[in-house]
N, C-alpha and C positions, 0 to 999 in steps of 0.2 A: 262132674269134674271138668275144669275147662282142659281145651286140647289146644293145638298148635293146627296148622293150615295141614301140617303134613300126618297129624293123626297121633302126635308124642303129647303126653303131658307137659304143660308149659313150665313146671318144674322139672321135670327130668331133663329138657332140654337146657334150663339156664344152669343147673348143675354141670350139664357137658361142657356149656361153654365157659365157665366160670374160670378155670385153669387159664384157658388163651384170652379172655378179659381182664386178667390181673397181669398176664405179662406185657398184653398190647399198651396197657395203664400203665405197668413199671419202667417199661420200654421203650413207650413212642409219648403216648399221653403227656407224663410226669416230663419228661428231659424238655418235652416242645414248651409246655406251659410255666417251667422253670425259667427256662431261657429268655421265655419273652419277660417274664417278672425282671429276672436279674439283667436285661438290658436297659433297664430306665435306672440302673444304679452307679455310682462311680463305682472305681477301683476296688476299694474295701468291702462295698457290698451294703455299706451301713448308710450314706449320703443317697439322696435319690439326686439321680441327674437329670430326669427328664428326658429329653429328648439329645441331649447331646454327644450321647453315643449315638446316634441314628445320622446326625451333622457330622460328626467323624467319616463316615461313610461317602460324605462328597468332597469332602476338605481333606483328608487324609491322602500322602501321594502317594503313600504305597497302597492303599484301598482304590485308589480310582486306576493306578496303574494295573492293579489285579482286576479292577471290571472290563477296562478294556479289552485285557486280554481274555476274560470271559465271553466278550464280546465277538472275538475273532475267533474261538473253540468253536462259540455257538455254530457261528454263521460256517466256516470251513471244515470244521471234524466230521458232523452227522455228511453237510453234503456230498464231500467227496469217499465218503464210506457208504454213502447208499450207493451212488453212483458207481463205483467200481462193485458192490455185493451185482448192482443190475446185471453189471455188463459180464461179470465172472458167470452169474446162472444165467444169463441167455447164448452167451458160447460154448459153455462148454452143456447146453442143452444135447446136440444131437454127436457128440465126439462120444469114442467107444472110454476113451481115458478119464471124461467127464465127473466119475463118482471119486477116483483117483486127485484128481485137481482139486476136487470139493472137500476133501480131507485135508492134503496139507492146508489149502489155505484158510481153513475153519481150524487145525489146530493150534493156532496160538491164542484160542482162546480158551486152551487148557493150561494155559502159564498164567500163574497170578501177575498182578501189576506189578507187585515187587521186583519176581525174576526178568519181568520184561524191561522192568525200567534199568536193570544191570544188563542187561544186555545191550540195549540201546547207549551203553555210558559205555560201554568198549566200542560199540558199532560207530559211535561219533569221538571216538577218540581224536585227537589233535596229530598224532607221529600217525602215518599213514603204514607205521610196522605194525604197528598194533590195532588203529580203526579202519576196519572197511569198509566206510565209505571213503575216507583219503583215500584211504589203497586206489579202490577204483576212481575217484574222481584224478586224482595225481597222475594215474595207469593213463587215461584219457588224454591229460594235458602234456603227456610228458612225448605222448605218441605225433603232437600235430606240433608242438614246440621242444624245442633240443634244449636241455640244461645245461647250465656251464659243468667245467670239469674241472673247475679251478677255484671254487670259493672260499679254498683256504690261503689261497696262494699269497706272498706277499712279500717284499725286496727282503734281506739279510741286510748285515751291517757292513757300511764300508759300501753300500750298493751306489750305482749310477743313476738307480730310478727315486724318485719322489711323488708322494702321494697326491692326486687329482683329481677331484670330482670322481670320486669311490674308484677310480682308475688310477695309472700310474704314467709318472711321465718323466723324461730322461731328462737329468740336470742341465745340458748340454747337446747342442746342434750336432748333427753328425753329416759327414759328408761323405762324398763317392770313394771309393778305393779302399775304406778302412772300417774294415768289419767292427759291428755291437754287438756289446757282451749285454744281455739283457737276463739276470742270472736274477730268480724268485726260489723264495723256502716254503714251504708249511704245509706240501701238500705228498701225505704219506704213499711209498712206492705203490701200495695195493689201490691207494685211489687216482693213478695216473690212469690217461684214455688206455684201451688196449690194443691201440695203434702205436702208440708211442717206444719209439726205438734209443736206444743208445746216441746221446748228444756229441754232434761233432763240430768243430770248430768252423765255421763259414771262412770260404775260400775271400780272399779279396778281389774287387771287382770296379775297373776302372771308368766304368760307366755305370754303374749299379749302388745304392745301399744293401748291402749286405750284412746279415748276422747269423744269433742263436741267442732265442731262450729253451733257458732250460733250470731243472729241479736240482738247485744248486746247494750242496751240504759235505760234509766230509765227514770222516766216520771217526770212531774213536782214536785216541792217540796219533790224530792228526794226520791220518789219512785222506788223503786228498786236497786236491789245491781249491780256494776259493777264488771264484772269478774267472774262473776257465774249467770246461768241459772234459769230467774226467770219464775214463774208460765206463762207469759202473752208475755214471749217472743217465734220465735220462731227457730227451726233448720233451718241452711242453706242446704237441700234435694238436694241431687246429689252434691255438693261441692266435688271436686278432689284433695287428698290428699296424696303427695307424701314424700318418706323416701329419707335424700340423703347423702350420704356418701362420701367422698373424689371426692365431685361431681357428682356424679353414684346415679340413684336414684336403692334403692335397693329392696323397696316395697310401692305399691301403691294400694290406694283403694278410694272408693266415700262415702260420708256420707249418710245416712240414713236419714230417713223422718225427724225423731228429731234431726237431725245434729250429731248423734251417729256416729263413728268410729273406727275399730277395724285392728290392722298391725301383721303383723307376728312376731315373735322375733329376727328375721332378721332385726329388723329396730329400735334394741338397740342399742345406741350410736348414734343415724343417728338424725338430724335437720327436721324438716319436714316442709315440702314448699308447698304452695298454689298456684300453676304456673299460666301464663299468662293468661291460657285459660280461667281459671274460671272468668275474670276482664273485656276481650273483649268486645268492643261495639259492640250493633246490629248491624246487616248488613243493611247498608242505601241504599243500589244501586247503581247505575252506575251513573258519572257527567255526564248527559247527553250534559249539555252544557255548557261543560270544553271544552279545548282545542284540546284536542285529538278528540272527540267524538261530536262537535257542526254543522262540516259543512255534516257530515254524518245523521245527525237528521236530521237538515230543510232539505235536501232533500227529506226523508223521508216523510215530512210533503206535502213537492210541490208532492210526489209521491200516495199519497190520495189525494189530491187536482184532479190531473190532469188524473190517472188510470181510473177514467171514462170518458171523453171526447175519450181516446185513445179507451175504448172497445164502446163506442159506432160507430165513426167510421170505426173501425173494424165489427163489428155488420152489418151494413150496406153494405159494402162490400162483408159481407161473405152470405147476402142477394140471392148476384147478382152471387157469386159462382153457377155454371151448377151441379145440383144434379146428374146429369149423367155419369159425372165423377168420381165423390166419390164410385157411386155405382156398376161403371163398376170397379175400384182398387179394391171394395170389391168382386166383381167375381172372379178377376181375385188370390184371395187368401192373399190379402195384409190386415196385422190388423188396428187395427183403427190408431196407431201409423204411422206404416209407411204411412196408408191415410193423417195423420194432415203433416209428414213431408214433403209425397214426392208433396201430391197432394193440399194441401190445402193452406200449407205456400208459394210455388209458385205462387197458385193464385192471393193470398192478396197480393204479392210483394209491388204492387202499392201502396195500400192503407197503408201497413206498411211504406213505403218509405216517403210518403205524411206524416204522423202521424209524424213519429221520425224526419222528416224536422222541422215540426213546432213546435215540443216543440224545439225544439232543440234554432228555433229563439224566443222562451219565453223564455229559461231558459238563454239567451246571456242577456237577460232584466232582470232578476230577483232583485227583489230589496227589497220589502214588507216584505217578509217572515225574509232573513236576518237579518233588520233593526231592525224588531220588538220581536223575536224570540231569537238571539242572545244576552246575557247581557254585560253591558259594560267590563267587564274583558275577556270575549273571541272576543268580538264584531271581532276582528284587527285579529283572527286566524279563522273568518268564510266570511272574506272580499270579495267581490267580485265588479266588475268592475263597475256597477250602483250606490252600495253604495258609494266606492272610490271617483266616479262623485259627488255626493252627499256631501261626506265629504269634498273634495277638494275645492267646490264650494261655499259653505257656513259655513262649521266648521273652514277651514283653509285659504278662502278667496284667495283660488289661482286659479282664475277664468282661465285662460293660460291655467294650467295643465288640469282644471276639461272639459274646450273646448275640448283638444286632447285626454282626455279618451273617450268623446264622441263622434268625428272623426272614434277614430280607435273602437268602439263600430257598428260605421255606417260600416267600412269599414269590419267588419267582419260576419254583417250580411246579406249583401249586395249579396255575393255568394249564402248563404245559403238559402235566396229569388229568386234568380235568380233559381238556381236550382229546387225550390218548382215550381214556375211560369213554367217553361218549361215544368215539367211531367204534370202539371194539363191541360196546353195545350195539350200534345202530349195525354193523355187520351181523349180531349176535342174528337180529331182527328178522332180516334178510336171510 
């Protein structure tokens, strides 16, 4: 009776494996060998097209705009995920909190992509209430530049001012001795500065331009006078007020707690303008997932996902690193630098090589993060070849096309396997 190498009858072993041969065939076999048939088809399935779904693939702008950015996964996801897994297990190699470190930042790969990519869609939110990355990026900007306090602000009716170059400016020249009413609405009392005091009327001054702006409004049933500074309103504090002259501003200064003002004499005969600055909107933050800025987030996002799976198998490997080595480079006078470069990153070669193969063949799959991460207005500038598969397939029902995305998806991972498979053999060896 013939036997097997390992001593089974060569039936009883094709019987065991019979079960996971028909699912590998139901499973992997059948869908690959389908797909490649129904890509040489048009639409319907019934026309054969030849090769023309496979030309879609270079002529198509949303196909080639999803390989580009296939292109830039490839190249920046695996490297800056191995690169931080490196440097996460070589520092916290000899720290007592080390095995602590190595937990949070290996558990996010206890979150499916789904929940991560919901996370990631509040973490890049636009209103920095609710995304924190604005939160913090805003927090940053707001710290080394001062926001206006006034971007609602704006004349009433009946007012002296007129609108300028996103600023405001007074109908009429003003001269020494006779105080300006420089009276603005729209900016509600909880959002004045919290310097800001009770507006009073600027004294007159014979050698001076003198005023008062201030948050001019009157309350119901005609409470209070418009155009003069009543008990209960208050100064617009810090307001920038400039003198301008044949265009040239000539003298400039900021109001006071009470919105009081006071200009040189230099600034007789001059208009006085309340320029853009004072009007600008708070600083929102960056679109994270605008156009420009979307396919570089969910990276981002796949790059904490995946930074711990990479230092943990680095971790491991740098296990099996020979201590003897490191510490003969440290005899021999080398610092720790040149140890991690000359002697350490050699070692791991492997293990890095292994790491950045396999994201490398995750991130040719990517698909979750994108999908869900991405909003439909940049959706088509963060494309990549899974989604495209995906769209093709069931958004735009061109089964053809969506077959030979996934062909040439197969046929680009297929090295990058091959490749993997061989070093883990040729370690096997060793």
């Amino acid at each position: 009776m013939r036997r097997s190498v390992t001593g089974t009858r060569k039936t009883v072993a094709a019987l065991f494996l019979l079960p996971a041969l028909v699912l590998l065939g139901a499973l992997v076999v059948y869908p690959i060998g389908y797909s490649v048939v129904r890509s040489f088809y048009d639409r319907s399935g019934d026309g054969f097209a030849g090769v023309d779904n496979y030309k879609a693939l270079f002529t198509d702008a949303g196909i080639r705009t999803a390989l580009k950015n296939n292109v830039i996964w490839v190249v920046f996801a695996p490297t800056v995920a191995t690169a931080l897994g490196l440097i996460f297990a070589v520092l916290t190699e000899r720290v007592r909190w080390g095995t602590a470190f190595k937990l949070v930042v290996f558990m996010p790969m206890a979150i499916s992509m789904l929940a991560a990519g919901i996370i990631f869609r509040l973490v890049y939110d636009q209103d920095p209430d609710k995304g924190v990355a604005n939160a913090v990026w805003v927090g940053v900007h707001d710290t080394f530049v001062q926001a206006s306090a006034f971007p609602k602000a704006h004349p009433g009716r009946d007012s002296p001012l007129t609108a300028h170059n996103g600023g405001y400016l007074t109908k009429a020249t003003v001269s020494t001795g006779t105080p300006v009413a420089l009276p603005l609405v729209g900016v509600a009392p909880d959002q004045m500065p919290d310097g800001a005091k009770k507006a009073v009327r600027a004294a007159p001054d014979p050698g001076r331009i003198t005023g008062t702006t201030w948050q001019d409004f009157t309350r119901g049933k005609g409470v209070g006078t418009l155009g003069a500074p009543d008990p209960t309103e208050l100064g617009y504090a810090g307001m920038r007020i400039e003198a301008v002259k044949d265009g040239k501003v000539v003298a400039a200064t900021t109001a006071a707690d009470d919105g009081t003002f006071t200009l040189p004499a230099a600034a007789d005969g001059a208009r006085l303008r309340l320029p853009a600055s004072n009007f600008e909107e708070p600083y929102n933050g960056l679109d994270w997932l605008g156009p420009s800025l979307v396919t570089p987030a969910i990276i981002g996002s796949y790059i904490w996902m995946w930074a711990g799976f990479a230092m943990v198998l680095i971790a491991a490997g740098l296990a099996g690193v020979p201590r003897e080595l490191l510490e003969a480079a440290r005899v021999d006078g080398a610092n720790e630098w040149q140890v991690f470069r000359r002697v350490t990153v050699p070692l791991l070669a492997p293990v890095l090589a292994v790491v950045t193969v396999t994201l490398m063949i995750n991130v040719l799959k990517v698909f979750d993060l994108v999908f869900i991460i991405a909003p439909g207005s940049s959706q088509d500038d963060a494309n990549v070849l899974a989604l495209e598969l995906y769209r093709k397939g069931f958004s735009e029902n061109q089964p053809g096309i969506a077959s030979a995305i996934a062909v040439f998806l197969l046929l680009l991972v297929i090295p990058v396997m091959w490749f993997n498979v061989r070093r883990l053999r040729r370690e096997v060896r060793r």
